[in-house]
C-alpha positions in Angstrom: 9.4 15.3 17.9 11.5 16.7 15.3 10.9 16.6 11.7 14.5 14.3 11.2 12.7 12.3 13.5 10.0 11.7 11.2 11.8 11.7 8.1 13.9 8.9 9.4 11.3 6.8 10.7 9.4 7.0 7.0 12.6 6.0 5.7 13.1 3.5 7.4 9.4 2.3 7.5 8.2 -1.2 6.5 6.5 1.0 3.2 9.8 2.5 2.4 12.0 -0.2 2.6 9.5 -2.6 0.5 9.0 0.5 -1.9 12.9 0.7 -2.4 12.5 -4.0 -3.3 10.2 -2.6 -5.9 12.0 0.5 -7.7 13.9 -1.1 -10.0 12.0 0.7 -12.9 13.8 -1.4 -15.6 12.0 -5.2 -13.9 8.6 -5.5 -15.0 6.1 -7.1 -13.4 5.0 -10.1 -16.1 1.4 -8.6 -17.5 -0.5 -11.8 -16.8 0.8 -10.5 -12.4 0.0 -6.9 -13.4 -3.4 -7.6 -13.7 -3.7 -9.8 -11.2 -1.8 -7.2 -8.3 -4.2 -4.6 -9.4 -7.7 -6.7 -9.1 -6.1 -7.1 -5.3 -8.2 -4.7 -2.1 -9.3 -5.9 1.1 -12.3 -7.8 1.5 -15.5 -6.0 2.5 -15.8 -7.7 6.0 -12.2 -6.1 6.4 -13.6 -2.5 4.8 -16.1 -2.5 7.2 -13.7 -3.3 10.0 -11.2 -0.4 9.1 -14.4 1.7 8.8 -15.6 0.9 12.3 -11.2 1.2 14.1 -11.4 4.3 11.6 -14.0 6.4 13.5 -13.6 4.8 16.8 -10.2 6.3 16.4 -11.6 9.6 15.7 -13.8 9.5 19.3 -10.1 8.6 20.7 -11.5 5.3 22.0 -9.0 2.9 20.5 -7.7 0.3 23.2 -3.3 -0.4 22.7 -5.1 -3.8 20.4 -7.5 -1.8 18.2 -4.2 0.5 17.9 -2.2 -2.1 16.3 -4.8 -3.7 14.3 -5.5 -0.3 12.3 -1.9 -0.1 11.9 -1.7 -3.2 10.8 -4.4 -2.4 8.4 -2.8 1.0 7.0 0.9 -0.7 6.8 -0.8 -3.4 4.4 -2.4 -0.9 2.2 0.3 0.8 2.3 2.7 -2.3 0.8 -0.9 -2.8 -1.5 -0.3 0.7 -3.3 3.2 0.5 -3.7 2.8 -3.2 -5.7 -0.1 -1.8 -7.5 2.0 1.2 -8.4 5.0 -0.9 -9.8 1.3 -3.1 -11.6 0.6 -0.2 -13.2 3.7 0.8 -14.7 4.4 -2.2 -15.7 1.0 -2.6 -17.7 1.9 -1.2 -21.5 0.0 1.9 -22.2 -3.1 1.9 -24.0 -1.7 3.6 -26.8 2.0 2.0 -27.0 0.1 -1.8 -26.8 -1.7 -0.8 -30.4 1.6 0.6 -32.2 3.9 -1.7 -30.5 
């Protein structure tokens, strides 16, 4: 597969395309949200469950479901870190909040 193959498709992936929804850098996220995005992860029965598609993926016993469901799993943290990226810069800096 080519490399503009791949470019395209990460362009054009669920990730990107919510990423570019997000990049307006002058919209902040209200702080209150902020905090709230970033206390956000998966829950540990979920953990354990990318864990265990994770290195049964690794053996290259993965059935066409298991595929989809880890997938699934690394689209939505994926679309996790890019909210919890905008979280963060939206948060004031340590510093800034003091002197402000």
């Amino acid at each position: 597969m080519s490399t503009k193959v791949v470019s395209q498709r990460s362009k054009n992936s669920e990730a990107a395309i919510f990423s570019r929804v997000w990049a307006d850098e002058g919209q902040r996220l209200p702080v209150a949200l902020a905090r709230h995005v970033l206390k956000l992860q998966f829950s540990a029965e979920d953990q354990a469950r990318m864990h265990e598609l994770a290195a049964k993926n690794q053996k290259g016993g993965l059935s066409p479901e298991e595929l989809e469901e880890l997938d699934n799993f690394v689209r939505v943290g994926d679309l996790l870190a890019i909210l919890q990226s905008k979280a963060r810069r939206s948060l004031p800096k340590a510093g800034a909040a003091r002197h402000g």
